[in-house]
C-alpha positions in Angstrom: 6.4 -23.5 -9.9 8.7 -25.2 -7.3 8.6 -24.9 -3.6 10.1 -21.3 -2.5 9.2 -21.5 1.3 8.7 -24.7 3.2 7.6 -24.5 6.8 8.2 -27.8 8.4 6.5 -29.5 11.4 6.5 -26.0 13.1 5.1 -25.9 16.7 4.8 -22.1 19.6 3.6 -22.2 22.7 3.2 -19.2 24.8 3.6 -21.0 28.8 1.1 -23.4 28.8 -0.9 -22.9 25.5 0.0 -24.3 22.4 -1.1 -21.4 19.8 0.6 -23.5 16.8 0.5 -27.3 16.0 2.9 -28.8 13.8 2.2 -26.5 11.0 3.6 -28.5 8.2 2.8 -26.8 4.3 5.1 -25.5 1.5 4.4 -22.4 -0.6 5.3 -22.2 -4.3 8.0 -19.7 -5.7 5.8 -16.2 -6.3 2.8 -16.7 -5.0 0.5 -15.0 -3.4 -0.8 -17.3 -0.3 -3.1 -16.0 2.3 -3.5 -17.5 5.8 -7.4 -17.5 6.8 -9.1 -18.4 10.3 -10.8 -16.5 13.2 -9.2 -14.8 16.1 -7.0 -16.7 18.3 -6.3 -19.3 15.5 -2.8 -18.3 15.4 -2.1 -16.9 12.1 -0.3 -13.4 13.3 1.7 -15.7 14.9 2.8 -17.9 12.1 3.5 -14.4 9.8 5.8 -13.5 13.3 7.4 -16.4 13.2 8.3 -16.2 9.0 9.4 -12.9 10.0 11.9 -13.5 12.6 9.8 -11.3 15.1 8.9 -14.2 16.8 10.8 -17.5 17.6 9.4 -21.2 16.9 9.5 -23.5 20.1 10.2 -25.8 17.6 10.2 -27.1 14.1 11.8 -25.5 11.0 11.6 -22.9 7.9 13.4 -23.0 4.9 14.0 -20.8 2.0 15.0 -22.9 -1.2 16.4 -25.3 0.9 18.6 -22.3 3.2 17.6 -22.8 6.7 15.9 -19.5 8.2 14.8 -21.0 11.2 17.1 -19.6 13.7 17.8 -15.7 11.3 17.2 -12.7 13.5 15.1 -10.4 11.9 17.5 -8.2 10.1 19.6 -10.9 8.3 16.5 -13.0 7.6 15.6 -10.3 4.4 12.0 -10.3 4.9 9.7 -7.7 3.6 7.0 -6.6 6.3 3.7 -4.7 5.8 1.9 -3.8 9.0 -1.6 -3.6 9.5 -1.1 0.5 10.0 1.8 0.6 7.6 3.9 2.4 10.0 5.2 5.1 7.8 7.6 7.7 9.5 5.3 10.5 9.7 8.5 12.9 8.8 10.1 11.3 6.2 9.2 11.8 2.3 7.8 8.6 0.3 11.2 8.9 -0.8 13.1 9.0 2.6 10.9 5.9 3.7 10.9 3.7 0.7 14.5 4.1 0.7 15.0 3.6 4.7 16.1 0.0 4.9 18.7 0.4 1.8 22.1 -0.8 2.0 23.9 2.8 2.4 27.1 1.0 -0.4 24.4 1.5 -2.7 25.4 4.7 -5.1 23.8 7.7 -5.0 22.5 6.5 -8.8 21.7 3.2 -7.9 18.9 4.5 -4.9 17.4 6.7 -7.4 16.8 3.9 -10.1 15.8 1.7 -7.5 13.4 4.7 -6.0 12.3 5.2 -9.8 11.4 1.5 -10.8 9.5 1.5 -7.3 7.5 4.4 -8.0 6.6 2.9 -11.3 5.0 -0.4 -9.9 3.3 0.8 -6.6 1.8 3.5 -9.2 3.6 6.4 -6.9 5.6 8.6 -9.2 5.4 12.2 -8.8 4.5 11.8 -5.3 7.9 11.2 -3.7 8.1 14.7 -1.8 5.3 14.4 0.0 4.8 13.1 3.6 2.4 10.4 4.3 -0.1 12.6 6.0 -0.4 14.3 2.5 -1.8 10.5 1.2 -4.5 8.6 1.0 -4.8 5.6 2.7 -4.2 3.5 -0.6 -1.0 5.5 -1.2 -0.1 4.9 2.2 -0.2 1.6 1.5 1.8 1.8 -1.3 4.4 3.2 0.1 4.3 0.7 2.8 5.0 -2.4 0.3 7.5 -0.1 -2.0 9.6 -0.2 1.0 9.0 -3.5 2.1 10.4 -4.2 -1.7 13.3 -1.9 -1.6 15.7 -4.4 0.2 15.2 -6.9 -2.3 13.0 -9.7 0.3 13.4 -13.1 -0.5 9.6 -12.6 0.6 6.8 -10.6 1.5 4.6 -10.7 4.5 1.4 -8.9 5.4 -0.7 -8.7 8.3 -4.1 -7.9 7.4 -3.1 -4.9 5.0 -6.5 -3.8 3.9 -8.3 -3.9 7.4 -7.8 -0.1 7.9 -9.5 0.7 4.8 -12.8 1.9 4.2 -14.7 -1.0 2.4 -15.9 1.0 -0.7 -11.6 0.5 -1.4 -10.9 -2.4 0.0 -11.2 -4.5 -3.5 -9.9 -1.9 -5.7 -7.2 -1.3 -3.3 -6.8 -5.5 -3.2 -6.7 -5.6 -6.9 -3.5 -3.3 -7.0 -1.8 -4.9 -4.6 -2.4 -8.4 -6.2 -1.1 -6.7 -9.7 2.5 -5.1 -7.7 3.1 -8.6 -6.2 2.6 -10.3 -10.1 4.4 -7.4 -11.1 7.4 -7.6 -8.8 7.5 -11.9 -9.1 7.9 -12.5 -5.3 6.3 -14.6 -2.7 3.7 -13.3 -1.0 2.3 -14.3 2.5 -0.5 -12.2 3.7 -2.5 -13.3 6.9 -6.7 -12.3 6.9 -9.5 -12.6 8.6 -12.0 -11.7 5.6 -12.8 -14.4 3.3 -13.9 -12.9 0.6 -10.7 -11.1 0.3 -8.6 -14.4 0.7 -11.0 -15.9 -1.9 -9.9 -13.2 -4.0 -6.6 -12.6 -4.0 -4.8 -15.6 -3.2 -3.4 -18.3 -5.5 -3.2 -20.4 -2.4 -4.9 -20.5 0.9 -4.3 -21.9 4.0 -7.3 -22.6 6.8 -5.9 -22.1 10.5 -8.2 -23.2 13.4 -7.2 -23.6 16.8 -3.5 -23.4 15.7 -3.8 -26.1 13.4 -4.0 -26.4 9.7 -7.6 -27.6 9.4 -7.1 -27.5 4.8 -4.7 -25.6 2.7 -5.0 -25.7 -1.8 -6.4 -23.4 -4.5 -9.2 -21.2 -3.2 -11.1 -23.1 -5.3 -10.8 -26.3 -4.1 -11.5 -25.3 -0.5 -14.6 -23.4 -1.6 -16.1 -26.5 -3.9 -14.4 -29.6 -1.9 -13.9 -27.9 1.8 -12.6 -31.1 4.2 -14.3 -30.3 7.2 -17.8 -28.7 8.4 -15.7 -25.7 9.8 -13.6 -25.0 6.7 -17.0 -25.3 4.8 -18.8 -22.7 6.8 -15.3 -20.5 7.2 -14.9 -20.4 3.8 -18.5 -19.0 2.6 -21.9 -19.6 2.9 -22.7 -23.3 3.8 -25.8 -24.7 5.3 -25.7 -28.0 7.3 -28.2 -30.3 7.0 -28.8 -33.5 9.3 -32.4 -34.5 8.3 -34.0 -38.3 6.8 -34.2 -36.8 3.1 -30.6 -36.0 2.3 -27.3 -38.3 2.5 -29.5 -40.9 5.1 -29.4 -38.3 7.7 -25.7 -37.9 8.0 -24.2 -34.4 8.1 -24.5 -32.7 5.0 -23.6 -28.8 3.7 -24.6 -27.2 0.5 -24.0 -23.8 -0.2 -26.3 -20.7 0.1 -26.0 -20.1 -3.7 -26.7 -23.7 -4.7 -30.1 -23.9 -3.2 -33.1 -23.7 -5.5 -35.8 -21.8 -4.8 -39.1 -21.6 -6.8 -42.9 -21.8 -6.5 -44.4 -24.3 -4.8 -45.9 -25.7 -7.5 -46.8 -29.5 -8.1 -44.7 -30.2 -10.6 -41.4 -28.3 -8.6 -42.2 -30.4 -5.5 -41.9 -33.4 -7.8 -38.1 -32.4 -8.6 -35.6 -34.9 -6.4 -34.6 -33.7 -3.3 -36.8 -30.4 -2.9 -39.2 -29.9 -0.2 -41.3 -27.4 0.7 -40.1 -24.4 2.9 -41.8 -21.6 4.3 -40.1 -18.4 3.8 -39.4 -17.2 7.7 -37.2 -13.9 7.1 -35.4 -12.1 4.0 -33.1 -9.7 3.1 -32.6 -7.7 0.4 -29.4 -7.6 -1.3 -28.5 -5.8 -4.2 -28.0 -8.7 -7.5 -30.0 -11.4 -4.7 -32.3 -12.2 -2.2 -31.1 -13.5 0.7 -34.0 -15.9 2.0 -34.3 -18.0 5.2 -36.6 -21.0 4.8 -37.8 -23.3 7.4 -38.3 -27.1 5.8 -41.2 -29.1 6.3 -39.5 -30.9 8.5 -40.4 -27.7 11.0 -36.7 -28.5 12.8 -34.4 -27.8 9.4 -33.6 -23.9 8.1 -32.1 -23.1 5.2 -30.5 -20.1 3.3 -30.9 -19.3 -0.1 -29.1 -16.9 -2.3 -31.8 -15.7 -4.7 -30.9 -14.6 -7.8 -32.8 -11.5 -8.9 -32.9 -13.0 -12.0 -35.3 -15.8 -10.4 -38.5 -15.1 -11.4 -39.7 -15.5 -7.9 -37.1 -12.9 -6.5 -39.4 -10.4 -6.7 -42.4 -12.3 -5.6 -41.3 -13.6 -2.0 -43.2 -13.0 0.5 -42.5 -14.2 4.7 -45.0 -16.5 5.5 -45.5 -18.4 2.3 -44.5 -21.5 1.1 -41.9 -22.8 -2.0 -40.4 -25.3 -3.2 -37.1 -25.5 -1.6 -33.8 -27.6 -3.5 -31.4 -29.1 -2.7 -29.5 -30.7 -5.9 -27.3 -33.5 -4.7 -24.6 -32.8 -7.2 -23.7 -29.8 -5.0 -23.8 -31.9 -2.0 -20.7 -31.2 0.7 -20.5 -34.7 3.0 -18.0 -35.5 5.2 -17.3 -38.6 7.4 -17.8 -38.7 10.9 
């Protein structure tokens, strides 16, 4: 795939704060890319900013090599999917899917255009209806149909499953992921859950503090994360600063790559484990999630616990097992 949207040394600063910091990545030709980090780390304002709702104090976006950087919002040809969808309340799916159409379209041409939209957002036979007659998935629906009617070089969304209820959040995330495959284009979507970015992205960018702390394949930042924070942001990660492991320097290994089993003799003996007493645990449907506190008495650790682990069943607070830590899974970064 070759670069579709490049975002070049890109800076905002609301009076005297700097919310963005030379945000410098490129994003390939139909993807789906979602922007990750907590509250206040400037992501809404880098999806204003590709949107033309917001100007850049400086820096520059292109679009296979067009300059956007200085488009207002209606010749920049940007699709947009709000958190709340903001559907007209008295139009038809039909009236607002077809809202932002170009009126020297034919009669003909809107209703093949309505027709093929209906068929990938899944919405045909429902284009009478109003969007208080929907559910919240339709809703949605309609929301990106729209955003797709005008043809967007891309597509942004802010945080478009965070009014759901969870039960459809991933359902709801899985048909969104196959109308964007379906439909080819580029697909920005900012979010603060990381399981969802995990999920659905091809490739995912790391904000903190308005700065781009990693960006790659969700993949490579969940196995080889650069940074304590984009370790810990990105999933369960414990980190470890005690004599046994890496010479005392700071070291993370994931919740799901620590061992747990009885505290036998001959599972003590195994590099790198140490015994742990078992301070608090929760149940969790297909695991256990168990807090331990190392013989160390200073170091805790959290272990996802397989409830196909013999022991799963067996844990009790207060006792003792043999706690690993396998150095292949090892996370270690410099100071």
């Amino acid at each position: 795939m070759n670069d579709s949207l490049e975002i070049r040394h890109l800076y905002k600063t609301f009076g005297q704060t700097e919310v963005l910091k030379d945000i410098d990545v490129s994003i390939n030709e139909g993807s789906f890319t979602c922007i990750l980090g907590p509250s206040g780390s400037g992501k809404t304002t880098l999806l204003m900013i590709l949107a033309g709702l917001e100007e850049a104090s400086d820096g520059e976006i292109f679009y296979h090599g067009e300059n956007l950087t200085d488009l207002p919002l209606e010749k920049r040809r940007v699709g947009i999917v709000f958190q709340h969808y903001a559907l007209f309340p008295n139009l038809t799916v039909r009236e607002n899917i077809l809202f932002g159409v170009k009126n020297n379209l034919t009669a003909k041409e809107k209703d093949e255009k309505l027709a093929r939209l209906l068929d990938l957002t899944h919405l045909a036979g429902l284009e009478n209806r109003y969007p208080a007659e929907l559910s919240g998935g339709q809703q949605q629906r309609v929301a990106i149909a729209r955003a797709l009617a005008i043809n967007p070089r891309f597509l942004l969304l802010d945080e478009p499953l965070s009014a759901l209820d969870p039960a459809n959040r991933s359902r709801i995330g899985r048909e969104l992921r196959e109308i964007q495959k379906k439909a080819g284009v580029t697909c920005v979507m900012v979010t603060h859950d990381r399981t969802e970015a995990l999920a659905l992205s091809d490739y995912l960018i790391i904000l903190n503090n308005g700065r781009i702390e990693q960006a790659g394949a969700p993949a490579e930042i969940y196995d080889r994360p650069k940074s304590a924070f984009v370790a810990t942001f990105a999933g369960g990660m414990n980190l470890i600063e005690m004599a046994g492991i890496n010479e005392g320097q700071l070291t993370g290994i994931r919740f799901a790559d620590v061992g747990v089993a009885q505290a036998t003799e001959s599972a003590l003996s195994r590099p790198f484990t140490f015994t742990g007493e078992l301070v608090a645990q929760e149940f969790a449907g297909d695991f256990v999630s168990a807090h331990f506190l190392l013989n160390d008495f200073k170091t805790h650790i959290t272990a996802l616990v397989a409830r196909t682990n013999p022991v799963a069943d067996e844990m009790k607070t207060g006792a003792l097992y043999a706690v690993s830590l396998p150095r292949e899974r090892w996370c270690v970064w410099s100071k």
